[in-house]
N, C-alpha and C positions, 0 to 999 in steps of 0.2 A: 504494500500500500504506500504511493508516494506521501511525502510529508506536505502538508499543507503549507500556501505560499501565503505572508499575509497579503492583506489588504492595504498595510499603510504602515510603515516604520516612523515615529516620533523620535528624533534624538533627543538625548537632556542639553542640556547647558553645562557643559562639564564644570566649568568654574565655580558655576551655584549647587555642585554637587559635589564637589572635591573639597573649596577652600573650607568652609564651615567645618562639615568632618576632621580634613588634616589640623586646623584649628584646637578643634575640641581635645583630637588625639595627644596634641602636641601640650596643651595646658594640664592635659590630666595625666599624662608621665612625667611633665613635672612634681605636679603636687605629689605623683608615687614615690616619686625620687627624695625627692623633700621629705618625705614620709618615712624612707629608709635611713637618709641620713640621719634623722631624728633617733630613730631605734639605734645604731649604729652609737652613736655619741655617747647615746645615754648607756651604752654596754661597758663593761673594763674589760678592755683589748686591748693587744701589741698593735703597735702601727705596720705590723706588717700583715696582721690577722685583719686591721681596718682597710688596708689600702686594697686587699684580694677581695672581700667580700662587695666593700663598691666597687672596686670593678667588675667583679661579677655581674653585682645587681644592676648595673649600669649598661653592660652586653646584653644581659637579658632584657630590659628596658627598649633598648634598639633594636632589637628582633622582636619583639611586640608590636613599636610603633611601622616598623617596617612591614610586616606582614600585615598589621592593619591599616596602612598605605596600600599594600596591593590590593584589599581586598574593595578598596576607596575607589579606585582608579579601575579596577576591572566591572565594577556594579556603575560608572559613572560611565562609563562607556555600554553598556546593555540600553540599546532603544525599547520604547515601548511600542510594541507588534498589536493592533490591530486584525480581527480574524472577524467570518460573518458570523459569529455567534456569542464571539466572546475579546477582548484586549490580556494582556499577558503585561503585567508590572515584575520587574526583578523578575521573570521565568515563572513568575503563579497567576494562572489564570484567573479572570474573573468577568465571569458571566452576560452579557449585558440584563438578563432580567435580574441579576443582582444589584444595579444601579440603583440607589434611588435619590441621589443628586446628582446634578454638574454645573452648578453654580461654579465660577472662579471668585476666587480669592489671594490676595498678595501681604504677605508676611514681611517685617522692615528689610528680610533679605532678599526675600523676593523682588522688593523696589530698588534695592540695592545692585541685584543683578539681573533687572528686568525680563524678571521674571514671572510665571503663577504657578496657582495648585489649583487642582480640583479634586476635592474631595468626594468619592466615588457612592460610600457607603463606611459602615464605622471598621471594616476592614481594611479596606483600599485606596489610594491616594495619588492620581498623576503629581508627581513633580516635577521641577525644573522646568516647564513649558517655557518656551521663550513666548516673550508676546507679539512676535510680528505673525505666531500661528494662531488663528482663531481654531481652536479644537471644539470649543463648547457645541456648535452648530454642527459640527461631522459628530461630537458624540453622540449628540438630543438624534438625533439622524439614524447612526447604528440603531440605539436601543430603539428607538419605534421600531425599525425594520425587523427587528428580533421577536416585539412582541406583535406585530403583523404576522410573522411567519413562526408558527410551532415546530419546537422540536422534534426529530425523526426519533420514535421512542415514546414521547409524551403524549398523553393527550389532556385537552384542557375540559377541566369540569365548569 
């Protein structure tokens, strides 16, 4: 069975999807960091039993924030895929009879990176739209067309 093609690839905005995260990543290994030193200080140790353990803690720190750069940068590059029956965020489907808004909305970073969201349903959530793409009109659009046409499988009571 061939794999279905979609209907419409949406890229993100990789900047309004990357900086924030690597942000977040980068304030919150500090404060871990910060947090070891602290332990660290307050311990009676050699300075050579000090200077191994941060630097341990401090590799393993970097291969934290590193792998959760990859995983930033590989999820910030996934478009969102458009199919006739359903859109696919981060690789999990959702339905379009599961929609039950698509109102947009812009968050101070969303203005910031001109951008919006629409919030799908209390699972689901387009990010990063840029705004020169009107999406709302293709979504309101799909979902009618989903609930015009039943499921092969279903039928409606």
């Amino acid at each position: 069975m061939p794999l279905e093609q979609p209907l419409y690839l949406l890229p993100q905005v990789k900047k309004r999807a990357l900086i924030p995260q690597l942000g977040t990543l980068i304030v919150l290994a500090a404060i871990f960091y910060a947090g070891i030193l602290l332990n660290i200080s307050l311990l009676q140790l050699r300075g050579s039993q000090e200077t191994v353990i941060k630097t341990v803690s401090l590799i393993g720190i970097i291969i934290i924030a590193g792998i959760g750069t990859i995983i930033a940068i590989r999820r910030a590059h996934l478009p969102h895929r458009f199919y006739q029956n359903r859109l696919t965020i981060m690789n999990r489907p959702v339905y379009y009879s599961e929609i039950t808004s698509t109102s947009p909305y812009q968050s101070i970073l969303d203005k910031l990176f001109r951008t919006y969201t629409i919030p799908l349903n209390h699972k689901a959530t387009i990010r990063n739209i840029p705004l020169s793409i009107p999406l709302q009109p293709y979504l309101q659009q799909m979902i009618d067309y989903a609930r015009q046409k039943p499921e092969p499988g279903f039928s409606r009571i």
